[in-house]
N, C-alpha and C positions, 0 to 999 in steps of 0.2 A: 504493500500500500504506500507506504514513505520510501524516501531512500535508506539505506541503512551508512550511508557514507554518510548522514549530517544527522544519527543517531549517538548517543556516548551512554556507558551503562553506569549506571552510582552504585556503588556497592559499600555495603556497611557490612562489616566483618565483627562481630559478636562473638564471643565466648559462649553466649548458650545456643544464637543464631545467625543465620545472615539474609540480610534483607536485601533484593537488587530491585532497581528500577531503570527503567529506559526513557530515556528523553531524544524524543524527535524534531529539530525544526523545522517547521513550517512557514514557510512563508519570514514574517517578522516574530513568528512566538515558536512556543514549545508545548509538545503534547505529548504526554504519558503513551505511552506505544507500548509497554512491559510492564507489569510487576509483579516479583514474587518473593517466597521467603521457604526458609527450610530453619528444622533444628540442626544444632551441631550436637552428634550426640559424645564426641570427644577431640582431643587434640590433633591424632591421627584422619580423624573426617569432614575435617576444614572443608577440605577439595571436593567431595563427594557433595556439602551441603551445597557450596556455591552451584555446581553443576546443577542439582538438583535444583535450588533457587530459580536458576536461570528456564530450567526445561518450564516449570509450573509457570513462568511468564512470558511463554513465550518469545523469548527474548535472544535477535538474532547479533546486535550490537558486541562487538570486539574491542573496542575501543572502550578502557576503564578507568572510571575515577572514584578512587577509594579513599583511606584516612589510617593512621597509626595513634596510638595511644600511650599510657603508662607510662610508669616512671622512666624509662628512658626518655622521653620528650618532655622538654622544659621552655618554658614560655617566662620571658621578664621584660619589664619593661624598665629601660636605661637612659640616662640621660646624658647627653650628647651636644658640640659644639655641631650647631648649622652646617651643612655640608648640603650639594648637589644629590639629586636623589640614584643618580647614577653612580656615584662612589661610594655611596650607600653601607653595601654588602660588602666591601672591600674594607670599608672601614671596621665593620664591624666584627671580622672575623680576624681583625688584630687585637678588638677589644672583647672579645667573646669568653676569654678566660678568667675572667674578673665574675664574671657571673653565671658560668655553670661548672655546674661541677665533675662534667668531663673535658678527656682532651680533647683539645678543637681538633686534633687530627682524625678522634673516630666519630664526629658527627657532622649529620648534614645539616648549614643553618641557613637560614632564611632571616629578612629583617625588613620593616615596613614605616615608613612615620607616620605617625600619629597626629591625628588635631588636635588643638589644643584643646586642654580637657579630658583627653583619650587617657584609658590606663592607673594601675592601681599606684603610681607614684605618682598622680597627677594633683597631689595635696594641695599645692599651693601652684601657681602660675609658673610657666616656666621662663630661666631666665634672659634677659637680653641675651641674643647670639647662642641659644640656647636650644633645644628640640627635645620630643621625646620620641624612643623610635622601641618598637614592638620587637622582642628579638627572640626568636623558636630556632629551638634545633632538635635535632631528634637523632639519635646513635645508629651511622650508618647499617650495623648488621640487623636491627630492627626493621628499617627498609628494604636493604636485600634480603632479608625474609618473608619480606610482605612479597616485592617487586614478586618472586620467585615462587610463589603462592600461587598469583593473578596467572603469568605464563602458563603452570604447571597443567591450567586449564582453561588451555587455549586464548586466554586474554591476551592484550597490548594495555598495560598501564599506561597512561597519558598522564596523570594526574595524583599523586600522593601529600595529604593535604593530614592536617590534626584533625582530630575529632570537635574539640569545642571550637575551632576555627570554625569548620564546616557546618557547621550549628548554624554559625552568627551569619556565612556568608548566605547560606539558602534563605535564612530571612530575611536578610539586606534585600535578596534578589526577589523575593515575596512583596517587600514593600514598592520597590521600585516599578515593579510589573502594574501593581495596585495605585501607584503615583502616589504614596504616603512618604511623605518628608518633614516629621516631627521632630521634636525633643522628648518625646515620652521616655519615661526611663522602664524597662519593660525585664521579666527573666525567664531565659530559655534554659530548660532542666530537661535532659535526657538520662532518665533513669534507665538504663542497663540492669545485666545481671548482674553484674558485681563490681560496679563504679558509677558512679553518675557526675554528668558532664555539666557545669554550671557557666551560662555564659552571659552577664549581664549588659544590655546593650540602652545608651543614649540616643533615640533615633536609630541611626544604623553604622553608629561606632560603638566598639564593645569597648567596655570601661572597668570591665574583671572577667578573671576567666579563674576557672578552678575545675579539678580533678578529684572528686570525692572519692575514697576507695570502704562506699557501701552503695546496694544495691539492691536488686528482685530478690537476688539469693538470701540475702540479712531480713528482708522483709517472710521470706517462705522461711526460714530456719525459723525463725519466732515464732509464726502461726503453727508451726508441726510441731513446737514444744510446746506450746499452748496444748492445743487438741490431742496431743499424742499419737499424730498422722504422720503418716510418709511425708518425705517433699514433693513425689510426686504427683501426694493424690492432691496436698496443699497446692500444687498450681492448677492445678480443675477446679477449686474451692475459689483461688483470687479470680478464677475466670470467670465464676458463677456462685457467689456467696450465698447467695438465699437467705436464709433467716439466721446466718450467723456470720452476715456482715459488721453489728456490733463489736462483736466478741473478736473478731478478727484487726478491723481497727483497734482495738483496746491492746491486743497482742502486739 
């Protein structure tokens, strides 16, 4: 029906699942042309779920944009004498070591300026000749393990992006689509199985990001000690509480 050469597939790689969707452009927009989802039932069947994902949405798109997570990716925001935005990243992978706590030589970094106001160092104003600049890395073999993932079944990575990033960016591009250009202060929470992704946005600059390490999993361990149920039967329970929805929040 579409082309699939001006198709890209999103894929979110979960711990308990993974979700893919296909985006097609049309004309001047974009339209869902795929989606689907599968359990992972373990470490070894990543692969198997994506495939699987992919088959239930019909989904013919090769072309992938995924995300990495966890303690190995580290997000700060630094402040910085005014520079071109082209020297940017060059600068910054001089000054990268000052603020994480790997070697610059095993991670890939990224860096972005910020507006003013942007960012959880944005306490007070910044100063004359001053900037503040968004700075993400992520430890290369975290990557080549994703990167090596996506191939291993039949993908073309285009795209490897953070989790709370890609958060902020799909609402940015929600608002934009929608002509919304506020200041609302607004918070995007993707609870996971066993992290949730916190990204709070100004309009459509993000002004905190955080990595919670609780999740579905924290929430179903509580209710199966509650009740003295499996976890598994506890996630048919969160799907369909019935009359001990109460009892379930109170847990």
């Amino acid at each position: 029906l579409f082309s699939r050469k001006k198709s890209l597939l999103g894929l979110d790689v979960g711990s308990s699942s993974v979700k893919a969707v296909e985006l097609t452009r049309v004309g001047q927009g974009l339209v869902i042309t795929g989606m689907g989802k599968a359990d992972v039932e373990g470490p070894e069947s990543v692969g198997d779920a994506i495939q699987k994902a992919l088959k239930e949405g019909g989904i013919k798109a090769r072309r992938a944009c995924s995300a990495v997570s966890g303690r190995s990716v580290i997000q700060r925001t630094v402040p910085m004498m005014t520079i071109p935005d082209a020297e940017l990243k060059q600068a910054m992978e001089y000054e990268a070591d000052k603020y994480i706590p790997f070697d610059v030589t095993e991670v890939q970094l990224d860096a972005q300026r910020l507006r003013d106001g942007g960012g959880e160092a944005a306490a007070g104003a910044s100063q004359a000749g001053q900037m503040k600049v968004l700075l993400v890395a992520a430890k290369k073999n975290l990557i080549e393990e994703h990167v090596s993932l996506l191939q291993s079944v039949g993908l073309t990575p285009t795209i490897i992006d953070v989790d709370f990033l890609s958060l902020g960016n799909a609402f940015e591009l929600r608002n934009l689509s929608l002509g919304i250009n506020d200041n609302e202060v607004r918070a995007l929470v993707d609870i996971g199985a066993s992290k949730t992704d916190i990204n709070i946005m100004r309009g459509n600059d993000s002004v905190f990001l955080r990595e919670v390490y609780m999740g579905g999993n924290d929430l179903t361990d509580a209710v199966a000690k509650r009740f003295g149920e499996d976890p598994k039967d506890v996630e048919k329970m969160k799907r369909d509480p019935g009359g001990a929805l109460e009892s379930m929040q109170d847990a």
